[in-house]
C-alpha positions, -999 to 999 in steps of 0.1 A, spaced: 579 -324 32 611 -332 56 642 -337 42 675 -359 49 694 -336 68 723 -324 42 753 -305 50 754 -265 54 740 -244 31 761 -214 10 751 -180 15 774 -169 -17 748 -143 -40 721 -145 -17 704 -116 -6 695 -109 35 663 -96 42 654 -79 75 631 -72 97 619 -107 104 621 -127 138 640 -153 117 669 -155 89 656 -145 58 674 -149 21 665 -148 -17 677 -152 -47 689 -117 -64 660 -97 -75 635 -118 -54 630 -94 -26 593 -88 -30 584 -127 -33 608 -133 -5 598 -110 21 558 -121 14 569 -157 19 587 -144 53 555 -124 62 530 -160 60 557 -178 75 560 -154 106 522 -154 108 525 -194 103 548 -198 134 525 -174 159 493 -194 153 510 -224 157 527 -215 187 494 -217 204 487 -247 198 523 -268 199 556 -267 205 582 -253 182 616 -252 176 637 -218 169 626 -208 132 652 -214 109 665 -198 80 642 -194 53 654 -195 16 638 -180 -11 654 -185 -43 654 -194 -77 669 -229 -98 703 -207 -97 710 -213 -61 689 -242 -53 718 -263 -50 734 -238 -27 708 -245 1 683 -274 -9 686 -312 -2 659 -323 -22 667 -325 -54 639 -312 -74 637 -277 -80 608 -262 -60 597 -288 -39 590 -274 -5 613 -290 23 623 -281 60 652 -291 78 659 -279 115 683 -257 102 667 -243 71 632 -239 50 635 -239 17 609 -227 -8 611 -222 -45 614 -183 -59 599 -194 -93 566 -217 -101 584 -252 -100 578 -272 -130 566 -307 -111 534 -286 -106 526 -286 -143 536 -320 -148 510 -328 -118 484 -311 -131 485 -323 -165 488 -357 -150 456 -347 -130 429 -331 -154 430 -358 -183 409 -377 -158 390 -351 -142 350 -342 -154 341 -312 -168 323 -298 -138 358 -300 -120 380 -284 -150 358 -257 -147 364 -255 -109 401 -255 -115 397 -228 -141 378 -206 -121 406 -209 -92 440 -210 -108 430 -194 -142 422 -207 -177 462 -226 -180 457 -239 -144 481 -225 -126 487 -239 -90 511 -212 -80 488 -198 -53 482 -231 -41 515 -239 -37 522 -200 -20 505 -214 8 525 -245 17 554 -228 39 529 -233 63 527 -268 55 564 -272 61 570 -252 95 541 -274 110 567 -306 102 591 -288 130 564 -294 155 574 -332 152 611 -331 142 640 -342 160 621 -372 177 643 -404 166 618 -432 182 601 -437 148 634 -445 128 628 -457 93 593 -466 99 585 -448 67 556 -471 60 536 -450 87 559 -425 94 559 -408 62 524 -405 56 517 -396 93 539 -365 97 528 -354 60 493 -357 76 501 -338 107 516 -311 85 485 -309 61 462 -303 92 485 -272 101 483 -259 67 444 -271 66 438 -248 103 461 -221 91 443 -212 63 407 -214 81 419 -195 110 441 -176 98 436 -166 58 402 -179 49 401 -161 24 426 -187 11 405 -215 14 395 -221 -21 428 -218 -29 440 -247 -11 413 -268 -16 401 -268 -51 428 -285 -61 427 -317 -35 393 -319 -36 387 -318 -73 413 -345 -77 402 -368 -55 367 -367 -69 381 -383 -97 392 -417 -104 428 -423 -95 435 -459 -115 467 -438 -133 488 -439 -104 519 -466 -103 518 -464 -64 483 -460 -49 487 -475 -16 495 -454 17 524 -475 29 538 -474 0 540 -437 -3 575 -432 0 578 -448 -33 559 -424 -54 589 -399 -48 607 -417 -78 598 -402 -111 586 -363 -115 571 -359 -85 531 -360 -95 525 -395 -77 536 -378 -43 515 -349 -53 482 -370 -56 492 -387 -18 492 -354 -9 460 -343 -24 446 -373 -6 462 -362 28 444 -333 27 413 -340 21 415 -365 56 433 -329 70 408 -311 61 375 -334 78 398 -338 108 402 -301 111 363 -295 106 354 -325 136 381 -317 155 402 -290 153 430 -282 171 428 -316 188 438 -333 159 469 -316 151 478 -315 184 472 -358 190 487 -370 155 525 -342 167 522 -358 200 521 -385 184 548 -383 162 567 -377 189 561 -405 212 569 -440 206 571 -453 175 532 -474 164 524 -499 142 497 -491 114 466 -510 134 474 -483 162 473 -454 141 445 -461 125 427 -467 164 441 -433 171 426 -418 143 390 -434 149 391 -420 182 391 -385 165 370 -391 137 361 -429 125 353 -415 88 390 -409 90 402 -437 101 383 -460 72 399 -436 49 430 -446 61 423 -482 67 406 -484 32 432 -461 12 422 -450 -14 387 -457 -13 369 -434 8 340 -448 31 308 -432 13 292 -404 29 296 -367 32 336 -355 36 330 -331 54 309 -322 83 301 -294 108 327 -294 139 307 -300 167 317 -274 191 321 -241 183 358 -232 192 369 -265 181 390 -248 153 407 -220 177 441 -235 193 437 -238 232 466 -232 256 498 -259 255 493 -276 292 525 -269 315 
């Protein structure tokens, strides 16, 4: 997720890792887990350097509920943010995962508690979901620093979360698919099952399901995701690329989004329109040419 830009960040106890293209620190004795995050993050930026514009990487943090104040400006320990001038990731599983989850399976069948246990392990552990979502994050700086969509947090929000989830969504099939039932398990089983438990539920209203521990804005995302992942599989690249363009254009109203959307993939855009109660029919589907998923040359 992006974050309100906060003031600078201390460096005070923080180890320096080298030998990446970008600033690197962790949390004392979190070298190993902070030079793997640096190593998918590096990988992150070159695939997606093909297929938009990015900014300089900036500093990535690594580190553990000891220094999370030193360098974070969300809040919550281990929620994934970026900033222009910093990434920050959590060194330690962050507890608003377990609180999701256990939110999540009281209301999920058998058939998908079995899918989740066969993933993420008998306790259902989304740590190696949540591994993968620095690349989540540096897709938001293909769309940062634009300032024509204000406040519009009733589409902007949503929008760039969306826009971030089809980066992680193309990542991952292009680039680690042996990932894939990593990321989506847990999406897909939980939006296969009802979602009545929710206090915010509709998608301009997301911004609101921030308040609280976190699981709300967990299921939004869930949701995103699973629209991520169909526009990824129609089309491709071409969808990442229209909904940062996008972002950074003029500010739109909702009606227009949702016209943008259909124009990529109408399934989508009743998703969206009809949030959260998917059109019926299949969620997936073949893309219909074959290098739809492979990022094509920037223009210029």
């Amino acid at each position: 997720m992006t974050a309100q830009p906060g003031s600078s960040y201390d460096l005070r106890g923080l180890e320096s890792l080298d030998g990446f293209p970008f600033r690197v620190f962790a949390s004392p004795g979190g070298a190993p887990r902070g030079r793997a995050v640096a190593e998918r993050t590096a990988r992150t930026v070159a695939w997606l350097q093909e297929a938009v514009v990015l900014p300089a990487t900036p500093p990535l943090f690594v580190v553990g509920p000891e220094n999370w104040e030193q360098v974070a400006t969300f809040p919550v320990y281990g929620m994934p943010h970026v900033e222009l001038d910093r990434i920050v990731v959590g060194q330690r599983p962050a507890a608003f995962w377990t609180t999701a989850i256990e939110a999540i399976t009281p209301h999920v069948d058998s058939a998908g508690l079995d899918r989740l246990r066969q993933v993420y392990g008998n306790e259902i552990d989304l740590g190696s979901f949540a591994d993968l979502l620095v690349s989540h994050e540096l897709t938001h700086l293909a769309h940062m620093g634009s300032t024509s969509w204000g406040d519009n947090g009733r589409v902007s929000l949503w929008l760039s979360e969306l826009a971030a989830n089809l980066g992680l969504q193309g990542y991952v099939q292009e680039v680690e698919p042996d990932q894939a039932e990593r990321l989506e398990t847990a999406f897909e089983v939980t939006w296969a099952s009802p979602g009545g438990q929710w206090p915010v539920r509709t998608l301009p209203d997301m911004r609101d399901s921030l308040r609280g521990d976190g699981s709300n804005y967990v299921w939004f995302e869930f949701g995103l995701q699973v629209l991520a992942k169909r526009l990824w599989e129609t089309a491709g690249v071409a969808a990442l690329q229209t909904v940062v363009d996008t972002l950074r254009g003029p500010a739109l109203d909702f009606d227009q989004v949702v016209k943008l959307l259909d124009e990529l993939d109408p399934w989508v855009a009743g998703a969206v329109r009809e949030w959260p109660v998917f059109p019926n029919g299949p969620r997936s589907r073949a893309r219909p040419r074959s290098n739809a998923g492979h990022p094509q040359p920037m223009p210029g």
